[in-house]
Residue frames as qw, qx, qy, qz and C-alpha x, y, z in Angstrom:
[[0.000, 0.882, 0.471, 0.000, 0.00, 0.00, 0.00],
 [0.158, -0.774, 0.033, 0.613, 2.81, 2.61, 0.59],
 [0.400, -0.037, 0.560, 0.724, 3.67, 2.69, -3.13],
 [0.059, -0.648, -0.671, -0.356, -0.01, 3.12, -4.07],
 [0.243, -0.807, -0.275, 0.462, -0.17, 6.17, -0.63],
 [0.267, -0.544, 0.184, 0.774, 2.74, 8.00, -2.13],
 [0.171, 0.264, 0.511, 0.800, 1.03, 8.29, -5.60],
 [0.186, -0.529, -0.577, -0.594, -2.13, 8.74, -4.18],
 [0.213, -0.265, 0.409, -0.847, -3.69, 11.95, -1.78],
 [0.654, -0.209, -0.355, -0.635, -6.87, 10.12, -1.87],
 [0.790, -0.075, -0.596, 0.120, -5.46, 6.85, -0.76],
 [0.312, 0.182, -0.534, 0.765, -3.06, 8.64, 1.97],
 [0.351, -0.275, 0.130, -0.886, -6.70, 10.23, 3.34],
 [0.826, -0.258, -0.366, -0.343, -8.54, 7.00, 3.31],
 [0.661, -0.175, -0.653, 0.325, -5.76, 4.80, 4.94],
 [0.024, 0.362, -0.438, 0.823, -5.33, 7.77, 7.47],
 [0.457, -0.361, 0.209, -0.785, -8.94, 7.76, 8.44],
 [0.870, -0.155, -0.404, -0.236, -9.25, 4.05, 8.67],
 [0.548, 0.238, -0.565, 0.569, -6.20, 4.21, 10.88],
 [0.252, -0.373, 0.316, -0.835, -8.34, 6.84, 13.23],
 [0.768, -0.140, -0.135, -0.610, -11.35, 4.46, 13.10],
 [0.659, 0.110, -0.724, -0.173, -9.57, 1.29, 13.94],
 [0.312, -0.197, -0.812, 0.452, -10.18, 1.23, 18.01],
 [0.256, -0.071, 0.220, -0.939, -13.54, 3.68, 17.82],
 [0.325, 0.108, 0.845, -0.410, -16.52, 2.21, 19.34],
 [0.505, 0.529, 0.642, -0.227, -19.25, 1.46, 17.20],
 [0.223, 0.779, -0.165, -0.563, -17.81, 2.37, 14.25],
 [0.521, 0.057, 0.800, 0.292, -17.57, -1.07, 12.19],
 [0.559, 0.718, 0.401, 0.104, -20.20, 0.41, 9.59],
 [0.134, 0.942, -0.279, -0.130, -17.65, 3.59, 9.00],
 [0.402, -0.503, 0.732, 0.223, -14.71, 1.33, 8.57],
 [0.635, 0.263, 0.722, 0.080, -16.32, -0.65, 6.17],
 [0.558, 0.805, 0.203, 0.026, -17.12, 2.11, 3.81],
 [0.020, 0.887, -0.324, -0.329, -13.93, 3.76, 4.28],
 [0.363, -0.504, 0.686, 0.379, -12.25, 0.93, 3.41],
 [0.643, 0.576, 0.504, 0.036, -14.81, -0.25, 0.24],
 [0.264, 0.961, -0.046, -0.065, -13.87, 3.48, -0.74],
 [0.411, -0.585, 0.653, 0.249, -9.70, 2.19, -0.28],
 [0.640, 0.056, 0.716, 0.273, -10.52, -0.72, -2.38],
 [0.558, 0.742, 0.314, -0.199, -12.39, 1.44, -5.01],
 [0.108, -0.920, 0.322, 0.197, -9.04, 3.60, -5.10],
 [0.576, -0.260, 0.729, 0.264, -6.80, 0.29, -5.67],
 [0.624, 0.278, 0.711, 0.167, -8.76, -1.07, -8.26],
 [0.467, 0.853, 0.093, -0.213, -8.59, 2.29, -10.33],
 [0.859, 0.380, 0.142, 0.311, -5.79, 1.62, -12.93],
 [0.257, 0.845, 0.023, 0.468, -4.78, 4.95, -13.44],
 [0.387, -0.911, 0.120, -0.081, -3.51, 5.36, -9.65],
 [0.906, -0.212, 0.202, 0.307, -0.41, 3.33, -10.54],
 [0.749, 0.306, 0.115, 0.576, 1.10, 5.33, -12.98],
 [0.136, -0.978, -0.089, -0.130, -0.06, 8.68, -11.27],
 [0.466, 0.435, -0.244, 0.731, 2.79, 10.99, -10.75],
 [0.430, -0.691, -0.465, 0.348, 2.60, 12.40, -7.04],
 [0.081, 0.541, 0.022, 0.837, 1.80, 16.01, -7.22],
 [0.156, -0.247, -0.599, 0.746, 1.31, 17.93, -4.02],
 [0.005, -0.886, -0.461, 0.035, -2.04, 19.41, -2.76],
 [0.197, 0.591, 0.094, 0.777, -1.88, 23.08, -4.03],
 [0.142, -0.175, -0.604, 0.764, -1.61, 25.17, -0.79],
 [0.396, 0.002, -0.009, -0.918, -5.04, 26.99, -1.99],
 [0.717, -0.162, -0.544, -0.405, -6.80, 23.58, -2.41],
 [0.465, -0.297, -0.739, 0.386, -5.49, 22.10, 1.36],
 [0.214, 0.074, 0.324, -0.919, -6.92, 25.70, 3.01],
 [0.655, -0.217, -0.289, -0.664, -10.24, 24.42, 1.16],
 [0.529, -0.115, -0.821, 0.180, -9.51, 20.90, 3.01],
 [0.316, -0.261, -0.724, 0.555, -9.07, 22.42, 6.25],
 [0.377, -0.071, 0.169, -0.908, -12.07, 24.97, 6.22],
 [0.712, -0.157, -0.295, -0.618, -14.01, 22.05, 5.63],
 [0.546, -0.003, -0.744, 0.385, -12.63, 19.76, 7.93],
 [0.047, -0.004, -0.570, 0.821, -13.05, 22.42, 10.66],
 [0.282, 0.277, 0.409, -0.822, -16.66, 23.50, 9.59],
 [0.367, -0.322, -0.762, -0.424, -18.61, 20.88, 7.21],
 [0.102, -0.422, -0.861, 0.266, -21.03, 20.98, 9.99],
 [0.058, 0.580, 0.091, -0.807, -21.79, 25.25, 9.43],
 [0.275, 0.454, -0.372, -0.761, -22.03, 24.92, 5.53],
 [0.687, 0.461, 0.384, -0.411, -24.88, 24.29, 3.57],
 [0.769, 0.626, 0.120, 0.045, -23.73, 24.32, 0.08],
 [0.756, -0.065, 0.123, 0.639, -20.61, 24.73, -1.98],
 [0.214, 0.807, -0.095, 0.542, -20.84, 28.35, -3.11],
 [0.473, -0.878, -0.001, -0.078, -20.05, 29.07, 0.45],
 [0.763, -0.434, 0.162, 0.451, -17.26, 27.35, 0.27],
 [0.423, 0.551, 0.235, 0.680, -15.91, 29.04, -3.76],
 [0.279, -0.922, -0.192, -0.186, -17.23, 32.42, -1.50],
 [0.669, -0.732, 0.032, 0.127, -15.23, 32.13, 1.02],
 [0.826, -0.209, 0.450, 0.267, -12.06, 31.27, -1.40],
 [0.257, 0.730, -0.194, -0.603, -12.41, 33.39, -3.94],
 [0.219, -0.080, 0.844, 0.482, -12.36, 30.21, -6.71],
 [0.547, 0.120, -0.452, -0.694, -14.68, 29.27, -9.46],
 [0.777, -0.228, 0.498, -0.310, -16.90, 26.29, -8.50],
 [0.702, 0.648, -0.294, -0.012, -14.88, 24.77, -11.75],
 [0.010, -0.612, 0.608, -0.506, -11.69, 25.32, -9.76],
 [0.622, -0.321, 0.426, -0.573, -13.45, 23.65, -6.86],
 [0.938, -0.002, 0.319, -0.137, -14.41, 20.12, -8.58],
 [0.776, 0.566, -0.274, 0.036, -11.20, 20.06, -10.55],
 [0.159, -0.624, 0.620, -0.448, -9.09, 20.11, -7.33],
 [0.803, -0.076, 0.440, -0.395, -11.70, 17.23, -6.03],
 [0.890, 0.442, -0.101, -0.041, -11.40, 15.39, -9.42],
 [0.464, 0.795, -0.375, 0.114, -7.83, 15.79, -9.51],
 [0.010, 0.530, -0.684, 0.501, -6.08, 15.31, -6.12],
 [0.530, -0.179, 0.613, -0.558, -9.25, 13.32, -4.23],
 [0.158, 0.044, -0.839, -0.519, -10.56, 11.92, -7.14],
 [0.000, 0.584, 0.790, -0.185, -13.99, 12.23, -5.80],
 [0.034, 0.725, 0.243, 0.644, -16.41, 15.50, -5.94],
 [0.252, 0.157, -0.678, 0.672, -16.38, 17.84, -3.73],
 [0.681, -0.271, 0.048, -0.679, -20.21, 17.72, -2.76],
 [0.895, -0.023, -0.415, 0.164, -19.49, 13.45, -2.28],
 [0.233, 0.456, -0.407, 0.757, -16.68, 15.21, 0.03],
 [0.291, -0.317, 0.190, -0.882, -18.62, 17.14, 2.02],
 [0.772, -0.316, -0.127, -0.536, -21.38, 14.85, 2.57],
 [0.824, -0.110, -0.518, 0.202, -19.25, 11.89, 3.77],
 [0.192, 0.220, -0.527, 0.798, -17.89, 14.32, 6.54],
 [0.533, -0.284, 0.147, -0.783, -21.52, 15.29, 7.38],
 [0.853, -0.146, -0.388, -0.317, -22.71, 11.22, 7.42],
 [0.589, 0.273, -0.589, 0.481, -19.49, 10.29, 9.30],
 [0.002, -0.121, 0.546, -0.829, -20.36, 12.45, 12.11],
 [0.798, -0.237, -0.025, -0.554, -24.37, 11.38, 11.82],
 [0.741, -0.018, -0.671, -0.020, -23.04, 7.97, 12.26],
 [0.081, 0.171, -0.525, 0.830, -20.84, 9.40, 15.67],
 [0.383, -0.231, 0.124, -0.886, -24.28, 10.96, 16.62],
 [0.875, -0.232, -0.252, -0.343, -26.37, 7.71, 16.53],
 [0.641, 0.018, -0.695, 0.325, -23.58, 5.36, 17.71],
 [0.197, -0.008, -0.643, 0.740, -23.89, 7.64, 20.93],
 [0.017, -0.545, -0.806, 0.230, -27.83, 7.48, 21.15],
 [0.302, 0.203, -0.236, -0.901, -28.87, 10.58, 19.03],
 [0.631, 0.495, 0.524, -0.287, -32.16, 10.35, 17.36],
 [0.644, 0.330, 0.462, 0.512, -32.34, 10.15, 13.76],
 [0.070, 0.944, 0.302, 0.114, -33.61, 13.74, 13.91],
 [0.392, -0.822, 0.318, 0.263, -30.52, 14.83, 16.05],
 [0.710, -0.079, 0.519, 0.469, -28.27, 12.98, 13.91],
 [0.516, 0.458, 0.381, 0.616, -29.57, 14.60, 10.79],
 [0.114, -0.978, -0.032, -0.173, -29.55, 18.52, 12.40],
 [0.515, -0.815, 0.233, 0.132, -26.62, 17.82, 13.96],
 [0.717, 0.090, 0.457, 0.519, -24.69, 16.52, 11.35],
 [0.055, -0.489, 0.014, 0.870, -25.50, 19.76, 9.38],
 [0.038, 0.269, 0.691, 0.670, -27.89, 18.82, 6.92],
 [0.377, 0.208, 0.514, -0.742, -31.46, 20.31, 6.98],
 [0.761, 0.047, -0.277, -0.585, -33.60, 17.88, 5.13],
 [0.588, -0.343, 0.651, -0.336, -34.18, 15.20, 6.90],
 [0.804, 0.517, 0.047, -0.290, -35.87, 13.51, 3.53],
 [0.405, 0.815, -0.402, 0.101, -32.34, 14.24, 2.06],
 [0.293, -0.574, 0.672, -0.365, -30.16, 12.94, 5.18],
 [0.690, -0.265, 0.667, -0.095, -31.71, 9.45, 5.15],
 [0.824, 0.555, -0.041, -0.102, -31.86, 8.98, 1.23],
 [0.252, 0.745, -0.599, 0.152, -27.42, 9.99, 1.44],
 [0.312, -0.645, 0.639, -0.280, -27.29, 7.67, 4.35],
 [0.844, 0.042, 0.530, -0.071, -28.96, 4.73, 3.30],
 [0.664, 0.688, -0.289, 0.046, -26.89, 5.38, -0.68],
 [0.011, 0.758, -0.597, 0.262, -23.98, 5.67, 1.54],
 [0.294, -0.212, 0.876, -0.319, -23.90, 2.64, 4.36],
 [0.325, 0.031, -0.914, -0.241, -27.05, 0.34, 2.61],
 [0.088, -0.601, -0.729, 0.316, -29.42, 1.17, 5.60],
 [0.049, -0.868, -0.181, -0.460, -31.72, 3.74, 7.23],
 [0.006, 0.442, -0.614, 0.654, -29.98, 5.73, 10.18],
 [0.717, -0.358, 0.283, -0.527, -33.01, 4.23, 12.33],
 [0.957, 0.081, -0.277, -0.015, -31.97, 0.86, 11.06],
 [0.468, 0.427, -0.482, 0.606, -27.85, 1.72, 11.95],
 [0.055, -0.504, 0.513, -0.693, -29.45, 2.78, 15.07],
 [0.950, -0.155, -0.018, -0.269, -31.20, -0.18, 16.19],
 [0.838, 0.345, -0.319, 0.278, -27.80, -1.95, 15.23],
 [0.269, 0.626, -0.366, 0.634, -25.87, 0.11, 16.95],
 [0.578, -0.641, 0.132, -0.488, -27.79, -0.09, 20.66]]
């Protein structure tokens, strides 16, 4: 895997967070996707021959404003706003460096922390306000695309 880390940021993010996740309580269903999402990464041809290019210092400030505050922001203009980029700019960074989008981004930070929320006896409601989405409609459609259940199901599981 380190041959495959050092071409790929993507990979170097996944193995990281599976590395956070591997002694957190009730977090078997988040481990699983990160690592589906590891295997997806392997199995893409193209990451072998990649040339390791560093994250542009304007594209890791986008990282870490969302890292710090996916829970505060609703949509991506805020983030292009805040950054002064084109939302172009925005998914060609994602496309480029994460190889994902950066709404797909965004939401797996927000589901990640609904998961947190249930594993520690949130309602689904709390889970999906407190994660920062505000459709609830929306929140279990991502969550059950995402993990294969509903949150009420994950939380039944989870008790």
């Amino acid at each position: 895997l380190r041959d495959y880390s050092s071409t790929s940021p993507a990979l170097t993010i996944l193995l990281a967070r599976l590395w956070e996740l591997r002694n957190a309580q009730g977090s078997e269903l988040e481990q699983a996707s990160v690592f589906l999402q590891i295997l997806t990464v392997l199995s893409k041809k193209q990451h072998t021959c990649d040339i390791a290019s560093p994250l542009p210092n304007s594209f890791q400030s986008v990282l870490q404003d969302i890292d710090r505050n996916y829970l505060l922001i609703r949509n991506l203009s805020e983030i292009t706003q805040r950054h002064f980029i084109s939302p172009a700019t925005l998914n060609r960074w994602f496309r480029e460096h994460l190889h994902i989008s950066p709404k797909a981004y965004l939401e797996y930070k927000k589901l990640s922390h609904a998961v947190q929320l249930l594993s520690n006896g949130a309602s689904v409601t709390e889970a999906c306000f407190g994660s920062g989405f505000s459709d609830c409609s929306h929140f279990c459609a991502q969550f059950k695309k995402q993990f294969g259940q509903t949150p009420l199901q994950y939380k039944k599981i989870s008790e």
